[in-house]
N, C-alpha and C positions, 0 to 999 in steps of 0.2 A: 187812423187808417193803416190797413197794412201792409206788408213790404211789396214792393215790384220786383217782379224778380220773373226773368225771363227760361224757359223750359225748353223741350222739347221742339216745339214750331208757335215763339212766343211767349206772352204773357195771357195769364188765364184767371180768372177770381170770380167770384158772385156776386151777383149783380148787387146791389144794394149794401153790400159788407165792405169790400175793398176795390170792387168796380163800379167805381163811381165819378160823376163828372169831375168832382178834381183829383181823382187820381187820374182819370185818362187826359187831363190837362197835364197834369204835369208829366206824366207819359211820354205825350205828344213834344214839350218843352225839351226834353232829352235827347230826342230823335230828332226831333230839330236842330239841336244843339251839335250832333252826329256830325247830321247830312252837311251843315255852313262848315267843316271840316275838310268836306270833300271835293276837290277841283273841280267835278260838275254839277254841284249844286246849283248853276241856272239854269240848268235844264229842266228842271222842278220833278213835282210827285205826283200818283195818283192813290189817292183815296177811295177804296171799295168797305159797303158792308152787305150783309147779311141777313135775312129775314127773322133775327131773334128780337126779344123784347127790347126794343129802346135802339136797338142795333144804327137807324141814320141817324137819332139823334147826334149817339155817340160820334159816329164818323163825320158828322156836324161840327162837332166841339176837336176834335182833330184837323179838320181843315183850316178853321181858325184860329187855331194855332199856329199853326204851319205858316199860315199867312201871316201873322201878325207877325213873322220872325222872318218878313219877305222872302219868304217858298212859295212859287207860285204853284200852285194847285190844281188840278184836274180831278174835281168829284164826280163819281158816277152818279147818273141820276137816277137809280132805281137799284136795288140790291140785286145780286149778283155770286155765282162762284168766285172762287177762291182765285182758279187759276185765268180769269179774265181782266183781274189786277194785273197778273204777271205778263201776259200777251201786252196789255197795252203798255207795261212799262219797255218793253221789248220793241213793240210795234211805232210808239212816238217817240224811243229814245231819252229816256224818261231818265232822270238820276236812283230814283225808286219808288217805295210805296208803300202804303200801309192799307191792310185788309181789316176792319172790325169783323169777329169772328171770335166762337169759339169753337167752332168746326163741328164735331163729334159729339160734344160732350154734353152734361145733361142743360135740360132749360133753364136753369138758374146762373148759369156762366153765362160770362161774355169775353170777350179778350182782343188782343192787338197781336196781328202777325205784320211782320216787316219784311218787306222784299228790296233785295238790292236789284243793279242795274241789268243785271242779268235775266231780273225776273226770278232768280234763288231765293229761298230763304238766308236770310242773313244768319251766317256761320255763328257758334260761341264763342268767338276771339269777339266778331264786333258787337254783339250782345253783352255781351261784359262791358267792353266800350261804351256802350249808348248807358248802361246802367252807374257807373261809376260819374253820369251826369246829371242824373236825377237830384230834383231839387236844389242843383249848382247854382241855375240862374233862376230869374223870378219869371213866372209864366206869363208871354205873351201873347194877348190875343186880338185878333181882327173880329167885326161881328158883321155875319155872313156878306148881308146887304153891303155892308160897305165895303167887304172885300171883294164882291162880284163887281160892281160899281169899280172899282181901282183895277181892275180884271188879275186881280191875285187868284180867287177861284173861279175854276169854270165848269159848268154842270154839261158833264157832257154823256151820250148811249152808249157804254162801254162791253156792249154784250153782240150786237149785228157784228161786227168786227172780226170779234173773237167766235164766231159759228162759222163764220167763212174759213175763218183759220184751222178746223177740226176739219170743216168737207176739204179741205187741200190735201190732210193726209188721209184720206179715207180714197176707195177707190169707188169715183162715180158711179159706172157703169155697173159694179157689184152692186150697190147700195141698192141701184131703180132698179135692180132686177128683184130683191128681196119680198118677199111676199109671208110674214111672219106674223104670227099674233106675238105681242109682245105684252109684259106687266110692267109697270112702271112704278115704284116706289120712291117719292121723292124725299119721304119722311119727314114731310111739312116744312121743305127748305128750297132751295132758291136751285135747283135743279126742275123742280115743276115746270112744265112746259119746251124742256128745250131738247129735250128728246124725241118730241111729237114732232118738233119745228123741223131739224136736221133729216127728219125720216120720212116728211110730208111731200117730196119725187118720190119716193118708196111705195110699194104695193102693200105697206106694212099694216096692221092694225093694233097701237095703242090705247092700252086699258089705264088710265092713271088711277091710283090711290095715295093719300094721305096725302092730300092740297097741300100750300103753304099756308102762311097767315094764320099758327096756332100757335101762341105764344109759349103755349107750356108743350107743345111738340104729341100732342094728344096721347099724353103718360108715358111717351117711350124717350128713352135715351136716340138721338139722329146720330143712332152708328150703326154699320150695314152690317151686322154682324148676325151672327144665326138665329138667338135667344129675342131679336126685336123684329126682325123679320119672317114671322109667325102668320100674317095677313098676307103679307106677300106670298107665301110658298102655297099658302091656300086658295087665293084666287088665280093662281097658276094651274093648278088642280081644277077647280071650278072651271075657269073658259079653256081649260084646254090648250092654255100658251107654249110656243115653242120656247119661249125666254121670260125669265124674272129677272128686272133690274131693281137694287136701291142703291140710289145715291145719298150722302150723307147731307148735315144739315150745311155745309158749305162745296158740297159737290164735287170736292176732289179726291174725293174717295168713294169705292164702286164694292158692290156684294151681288152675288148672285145665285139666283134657282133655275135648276135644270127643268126641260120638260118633262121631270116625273114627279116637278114640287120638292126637288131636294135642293139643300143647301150647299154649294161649292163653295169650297174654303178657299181662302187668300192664297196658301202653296198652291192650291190646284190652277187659281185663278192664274195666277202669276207665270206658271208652267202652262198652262195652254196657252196664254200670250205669246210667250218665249216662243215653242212651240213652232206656232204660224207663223210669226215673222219671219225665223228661219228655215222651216221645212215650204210655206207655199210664198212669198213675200221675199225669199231666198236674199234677205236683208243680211250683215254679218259684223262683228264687232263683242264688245265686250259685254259680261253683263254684270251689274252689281246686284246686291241685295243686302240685304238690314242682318244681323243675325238673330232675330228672331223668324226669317223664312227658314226651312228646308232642305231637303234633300234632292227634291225632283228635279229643280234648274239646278243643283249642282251634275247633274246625271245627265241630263239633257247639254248642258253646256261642254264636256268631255265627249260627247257623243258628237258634236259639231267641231272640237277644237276651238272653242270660243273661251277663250280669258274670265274667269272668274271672281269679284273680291266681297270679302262680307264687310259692311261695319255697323256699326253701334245704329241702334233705334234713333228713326228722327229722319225724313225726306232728305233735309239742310246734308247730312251726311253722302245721301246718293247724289243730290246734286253736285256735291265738292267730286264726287271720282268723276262725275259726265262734265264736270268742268275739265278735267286733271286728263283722261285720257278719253280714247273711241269706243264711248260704251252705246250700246245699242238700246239697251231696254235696261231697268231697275227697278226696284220696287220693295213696298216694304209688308210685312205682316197686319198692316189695319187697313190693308186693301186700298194704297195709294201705289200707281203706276207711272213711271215716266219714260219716256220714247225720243230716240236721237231724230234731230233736225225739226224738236219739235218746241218745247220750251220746259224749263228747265221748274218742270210743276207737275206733280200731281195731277189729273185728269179726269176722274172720273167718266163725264160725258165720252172722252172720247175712248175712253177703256170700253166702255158700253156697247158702241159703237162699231166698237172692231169686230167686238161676238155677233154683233149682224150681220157683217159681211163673213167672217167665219163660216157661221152656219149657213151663209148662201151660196159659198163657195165651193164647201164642202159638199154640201147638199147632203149633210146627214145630223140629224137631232145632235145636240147637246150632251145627252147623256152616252151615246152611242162613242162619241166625240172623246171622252173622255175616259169611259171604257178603254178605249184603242191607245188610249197616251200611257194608261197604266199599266196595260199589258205587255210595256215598252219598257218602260220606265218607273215601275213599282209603283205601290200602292200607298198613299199618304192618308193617313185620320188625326185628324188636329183638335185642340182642346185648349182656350187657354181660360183660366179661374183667376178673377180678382176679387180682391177683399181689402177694404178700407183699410188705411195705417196714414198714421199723417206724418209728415216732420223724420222719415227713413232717410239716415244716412246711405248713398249706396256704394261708398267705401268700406264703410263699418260693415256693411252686409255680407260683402265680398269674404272681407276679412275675417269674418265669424266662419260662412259654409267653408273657405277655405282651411281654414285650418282642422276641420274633419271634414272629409272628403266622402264621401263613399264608393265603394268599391263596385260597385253598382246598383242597377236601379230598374226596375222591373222584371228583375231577374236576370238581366244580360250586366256583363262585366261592362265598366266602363273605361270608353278608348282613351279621351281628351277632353280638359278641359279649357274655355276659354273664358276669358276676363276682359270682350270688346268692349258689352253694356251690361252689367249683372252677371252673372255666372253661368256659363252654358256649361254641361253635362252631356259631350258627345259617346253614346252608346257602339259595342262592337258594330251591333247590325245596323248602325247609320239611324237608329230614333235614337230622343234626344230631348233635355229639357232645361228649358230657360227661367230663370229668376232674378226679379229686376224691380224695382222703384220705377213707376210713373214717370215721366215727366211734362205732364198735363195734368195730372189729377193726384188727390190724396190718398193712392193705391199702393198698391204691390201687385203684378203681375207674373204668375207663371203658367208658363206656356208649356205644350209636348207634343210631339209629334213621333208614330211607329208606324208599322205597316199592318196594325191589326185593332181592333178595336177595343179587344182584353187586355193588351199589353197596355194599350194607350192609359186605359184609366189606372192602370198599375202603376204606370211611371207620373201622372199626374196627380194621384193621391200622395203618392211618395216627396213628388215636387211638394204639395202644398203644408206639408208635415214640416219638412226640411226650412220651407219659408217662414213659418209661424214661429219655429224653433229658434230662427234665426235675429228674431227681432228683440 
């Protein structure tokens, strides 16, 4: 079997290679081992999964676990988003929790995300923690029956809950005024239908494509990204939608298409967020972001006086500053979003949700909408290119582009570099290009971002040279 070894948001493998029932026992054995650690461990956990292959099984053999190592338990009874684990560890008070997931990524993964009591991803200090446990003690387990029977788990709706808790921050009154044809892209995951449900007082007209309940995710990768949502942008065109949404295959991450069938990028998404909160929602506070976002909320946040900080890829990271200080909104380049006084997760649904009241507030298209923020605040075109590489050191990587540098890169001189997550390469005129090891998948990632579409692939070609170079 092979190594457990926790990444980015978790632990991640193929199914049948190294995610398998007794690694996710012994998984489960470790985090068990964590949580009996921690002073409120009677409060117990909750248990969510996923609509991937085998996905309750799994979080089957994790509850029984848990249980056999007296964690009382609270399984969901039906798959579920991501961040409805988090609301209910939040909302029953919960010690924490574990989501089976592999969020994003292709159909042959599966994987284990941990939340602590915050409803956060649990940080790398205590991932390393829970890892330095594995295979310490020998796996314990209860078998379901009899630990329902002992009431160690309990199968409870963990999703009604958590939709009341999205209509709280949304503004009623806006929503049932809305009158929008909408596209729905669930991309065969556990987002299907809950967008219809929240928007069903709405004047709204939901088109759904790509059901759940396709195990191999009908050929595409469940990530909202531009290159998979190709159907979406088209039946946007086709009926004539004011809005394109996909939500990924664990729903807490959101992609979207304008009504003219174009693809809005993460920067952009993330900067017309920003945006309305502050310009009509006259909300105020800080904002974080990942540094593989952008320029635009850095410009936008200066324009408001609003406190800025970047860090390293990975939600866990945003959540540590809205733990730390009064950030208002955060967010990261794979199009996850998180909002103060909301819960400390990624959202998708309710990311979605906002651009309906957006566009009903504003009372002008999408694309129009967007137009007017960049005629404010420049013009962002984004790019990012992976390519397989397994087993990338991203110290060694560092280490390499560092010690030749380039003096610049798309033809513009370069200003700054930084060493948050991979090597960023900031440009005179503010584009900019990122180079980084995965930490979800057996990739390499580079990213760019300019204000033109000829530079962009200048400075992305150049990234992907530099990155091949480097290995």
């Amino acid at each position: 079997m092979g190594e457990i070894k926790f990444g980015t948001d978790g632990w991640r493998a193929v199914i049948a290679e190294d995610f398998t029932f007794a690694n996710v026992a012994k998984a489960s054995q470790a985090i068990a081992d964590y949580f009996w650690t921690q002073p409120d461990k009677e409060k117990g956990l909750a248990v969510g999964y996923d609509a991937r292959f085998l996905s309750k099984e799994f979080a089957q053999e994790v509850a029984q676990v848990f249980a056999g190592n007296g964690l009382a338990v609270i399984l969901s009874s039906q798959d579920l988003p991501t961040q409805c684990i988090s609301f209910a560890i939040k909302d029953k008070g919960l010690a924490g929790g574990v989501m089976v997931t592999a969020s994003h990524n292709p159909p042959k993964f599966n994987g284990i995300k941990i939340r602590l009591a915050s409803g956060g991803s649990a940080p790398p200090e205590i991932t390393k923690k829970i890892e330095t446990f594995l295979g310490k003690s020998k796996v314990k387990r209860l078998p379901l029956k009899e630990a329902e029977g002992k009431g160690l788990i309990k199968r409870e709706d963990l999703i009604e809950d958590y939709l009341e808790k999205v209509e709280s921050f949304l503004d009623k009154n806006i929503i049932r005024k809305a009158h929008l044809k909408i596209v729905h892209d669930p991309m065969f995951g556990v987002g299907d239908g809950l967008v219809e449900k929240l928007l069903a007082t709405s004047g709204c007209e939901v088109v759904t494509i790509h059901h759940k309940y396709n195990p191999s995710f009908g050929g595409l990768n469940p990530e909202p990204i531009e290159e998979n949502l190709e159907d979406l942008k088209r039946k946007v065109k086709e009926t004539g939608a004011d809005l394109g949404i996909a939500t990924d295959g664990d729903a807490d991450r959101v992609g979207l298409v304008d009504d003219k069938g174009r693809y809005i990028t993460p920067h952009q998404v993330f900067s017309l967020l920003l945006l309305y909160l502050v310009e009509e929602r006259k909300m105020r506070g800080g904002v974080v972001k990942t540094v593989s976002l952008g320029y635009q909320p850095e410009k936008i946040a200066a324009e408001f006086g609003l406190p800025l900080d970047e860090v390293p890829v990975g939600f866990k990271y945003v959540c540590d500053k809205m733990l730390e200080k009064d950030i208002l909104f955060g967010g990261e380049e794979s199009g996850g979003y998180g909002f103060r006084d909301y819960l400390m997760e990624r959202d998708g649904i309710l990311s979605s949700l906002l651009f309906v009241e957006m566009l009903t507030k504003l009372g002008r298209p999408l694309s129009l909408i967007l137009k007017n923020m960049e005629a404010r605040f420049g013009a962002s075109f984004f790019k990012r290119v992976d390519f397989e590489e397994a087993g990338v050191s991203k110290a060694e990587m560092v280490k390499k582009l560092s010690s030749s540098l380039p003096s610049s890169l798309g033809e513009v001189p370069v200003k700054e570099v930084k060493t948050i997550d991979g090597i960023k390469f900031v440009m005179e005129d503010r584009s900019w290009l990122l180079i980084r090891p995965s930490g979800t998948e057996p990739k390499v990632r580079v990213y760019a971002e300019a204000s033109n579409e000829s530079q962009l692939n200048k400075i992305i070609e150049e990234g992907v040279r530099l990155a091949k170079a480097s290995l």
